[in-house]
C-alpha positions as CSV (number, residue, x, y, z in Angstrom):
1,X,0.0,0.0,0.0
2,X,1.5,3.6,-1.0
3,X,1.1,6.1,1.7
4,X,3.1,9.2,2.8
5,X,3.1,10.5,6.4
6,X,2.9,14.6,7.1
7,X,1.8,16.9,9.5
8,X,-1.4,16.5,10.8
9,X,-3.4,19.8,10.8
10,X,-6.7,20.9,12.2
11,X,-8.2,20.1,8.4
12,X,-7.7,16.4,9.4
13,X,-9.7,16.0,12.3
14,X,-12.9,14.5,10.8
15,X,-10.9,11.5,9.2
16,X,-9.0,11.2,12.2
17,X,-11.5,11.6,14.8
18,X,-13.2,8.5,12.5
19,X,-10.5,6.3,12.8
20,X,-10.0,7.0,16.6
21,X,-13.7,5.8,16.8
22,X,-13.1,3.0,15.4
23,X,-10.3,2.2,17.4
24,X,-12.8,3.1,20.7
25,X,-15.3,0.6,19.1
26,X,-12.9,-2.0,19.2
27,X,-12.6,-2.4,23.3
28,X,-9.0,-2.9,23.2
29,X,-7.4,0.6,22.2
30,X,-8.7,3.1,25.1
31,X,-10.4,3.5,28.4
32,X,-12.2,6.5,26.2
33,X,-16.1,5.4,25.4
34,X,-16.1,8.7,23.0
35,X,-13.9,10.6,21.0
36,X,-13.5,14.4,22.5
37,X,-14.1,17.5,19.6
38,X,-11.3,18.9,18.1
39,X,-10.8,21.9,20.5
40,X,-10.4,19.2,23.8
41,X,-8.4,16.6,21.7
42,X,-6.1,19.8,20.9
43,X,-5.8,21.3,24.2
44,X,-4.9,17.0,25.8
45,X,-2.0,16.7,23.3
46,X,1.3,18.1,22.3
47,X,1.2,21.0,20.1
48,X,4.3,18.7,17.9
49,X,4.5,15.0,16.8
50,X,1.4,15.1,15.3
51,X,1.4,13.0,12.5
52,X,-1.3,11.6,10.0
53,X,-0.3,8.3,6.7
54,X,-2.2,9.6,3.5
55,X,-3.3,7.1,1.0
56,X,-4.7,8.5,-2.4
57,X,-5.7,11.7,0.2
58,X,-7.0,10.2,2.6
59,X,-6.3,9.7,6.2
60,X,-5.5,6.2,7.1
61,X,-3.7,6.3,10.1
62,X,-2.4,8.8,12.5
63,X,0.3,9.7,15.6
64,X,0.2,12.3,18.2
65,X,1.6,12.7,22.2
66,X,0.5,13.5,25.2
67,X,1.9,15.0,28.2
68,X,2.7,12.5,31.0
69,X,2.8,15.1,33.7
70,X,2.8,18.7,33.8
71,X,5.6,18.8,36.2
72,X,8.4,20.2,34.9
73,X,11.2,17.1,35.6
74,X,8.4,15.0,32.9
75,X,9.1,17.9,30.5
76,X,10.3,15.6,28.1
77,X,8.4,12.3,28.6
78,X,5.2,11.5,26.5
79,X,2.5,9.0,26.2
80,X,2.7,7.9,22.7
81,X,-0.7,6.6,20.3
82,X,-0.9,4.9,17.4
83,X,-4.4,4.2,15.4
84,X,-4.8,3.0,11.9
85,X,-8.0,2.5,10.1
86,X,-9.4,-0.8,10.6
87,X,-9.1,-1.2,6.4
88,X,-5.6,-0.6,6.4
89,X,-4.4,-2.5,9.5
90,X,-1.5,-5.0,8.7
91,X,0.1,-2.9,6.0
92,X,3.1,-1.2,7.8
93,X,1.7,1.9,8.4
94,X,1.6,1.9,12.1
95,X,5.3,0.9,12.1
96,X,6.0,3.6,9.8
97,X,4.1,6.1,11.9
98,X,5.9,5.6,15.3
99,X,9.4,5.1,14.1
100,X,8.5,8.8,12.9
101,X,7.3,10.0,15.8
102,X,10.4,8.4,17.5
103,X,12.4,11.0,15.0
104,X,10.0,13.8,15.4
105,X,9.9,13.5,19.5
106,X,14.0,13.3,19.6
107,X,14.1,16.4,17.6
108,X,11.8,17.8,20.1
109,X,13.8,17.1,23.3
110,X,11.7,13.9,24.0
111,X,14.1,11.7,26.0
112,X,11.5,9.1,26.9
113,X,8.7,7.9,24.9
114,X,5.4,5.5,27.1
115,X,3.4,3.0,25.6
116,X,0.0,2.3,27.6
117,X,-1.6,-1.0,25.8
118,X,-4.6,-3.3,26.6
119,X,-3.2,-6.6,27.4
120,X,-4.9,-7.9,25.1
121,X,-3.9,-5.8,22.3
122,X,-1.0,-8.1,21.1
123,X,-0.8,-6.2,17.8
124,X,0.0,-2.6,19.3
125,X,2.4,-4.5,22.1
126,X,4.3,-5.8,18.9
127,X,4.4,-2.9,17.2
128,X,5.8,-1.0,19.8
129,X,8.6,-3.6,20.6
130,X,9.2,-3.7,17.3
131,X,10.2,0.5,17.0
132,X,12.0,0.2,19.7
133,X,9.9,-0.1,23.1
134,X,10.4,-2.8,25.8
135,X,7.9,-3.9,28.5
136,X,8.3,-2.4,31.6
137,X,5.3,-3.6,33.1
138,X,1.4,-4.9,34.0
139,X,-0.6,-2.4,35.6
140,X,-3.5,-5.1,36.9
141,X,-7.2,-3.9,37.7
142,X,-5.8,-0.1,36.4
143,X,-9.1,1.2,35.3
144,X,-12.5,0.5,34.1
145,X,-14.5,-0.4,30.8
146,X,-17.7,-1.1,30.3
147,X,-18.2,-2.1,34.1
148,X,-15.1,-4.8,33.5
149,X,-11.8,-4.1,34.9
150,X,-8.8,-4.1,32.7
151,X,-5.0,-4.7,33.0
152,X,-2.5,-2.7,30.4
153,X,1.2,-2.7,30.1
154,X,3.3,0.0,30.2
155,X,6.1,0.0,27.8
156,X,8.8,3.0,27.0
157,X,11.5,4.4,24.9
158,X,14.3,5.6,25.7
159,X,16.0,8.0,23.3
160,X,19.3,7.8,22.4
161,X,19.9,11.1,21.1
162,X,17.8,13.3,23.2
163,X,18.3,13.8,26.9
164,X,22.0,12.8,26.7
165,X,23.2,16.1,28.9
């Protein structure tokens, strides 16, 4: 499958705000039961790293980061996600995505990059080892969905570039 990945910009939100439903119908990307409007998905992620994969125009995947902590010592460590479009899943775009958000966040002064996956989400796990994460973790019983308590794991990624001083 061709694609390119570019900036995401405000433009993009309908296509991406799809696909991010699609990932909440699924029950294994996010605690979320609805996707926010543009103006409170903006405000809860970075202003950089935001990426979308374009296929003959249209969206089929996209990247973006969110603050960990708004302490100042977290500065530089964000909670990464990943979703594709259900019709494109298996086709290397999610790889392609994060390895360039790994890029994009080291050029940014990201020094460490978190990973919060369903366990039962063996695809995004792999994916995620796979650009360069490692397991550090199983949160059990962390939160709620649908009434049913669920375990994730936490992995990360360290930079070697940024963060170094």
């Amino acid at each position: 499958m061709d694609f390119v990945i570019e900036p995401m910009t405000a433009g993009d939100w309908e296509q991406v705000c799809a696909i991010y439903e699609e990932g909440i119908r699924s029950g294994n990307a996010t605690f979320e039961t609805s996707a926010p409007g543009w103006e409170q998905w903006d405000r809860t992620h970075l202003p950089v790293c935001r990426l979308v994969a374009r296929s003959q125009g249209a969206v089929v995947g996209w990247a973006a980061l969110s603050p960990v902590s708004a302490r100042k010592a977290y500065a530089g460590v964000a909670e990464s996600s990943i979703y594709v479009s259900e019709a494109t899943q298996g086709k290397g775009i999610g790889t392609a995505l994060q390895e360039k958000l790994n890029r994009e966040s080291e050029a940014h002064g990201i020094w460490t990059l978190q990973g919060v996956v369903f366990v039962e989400n063996a695809a995004s796990r792999a994916l995620l080892r796979k650009t360069g994460f490692r397991e550090v973790g199983r949160r059990e019983r962390i939160g709620k969905l649908d009434g049913r308590w669920r375990d994730t794991i936490l992995l990360e990624r360290r930079s070697s570039v940024a963060g170094k001083e």
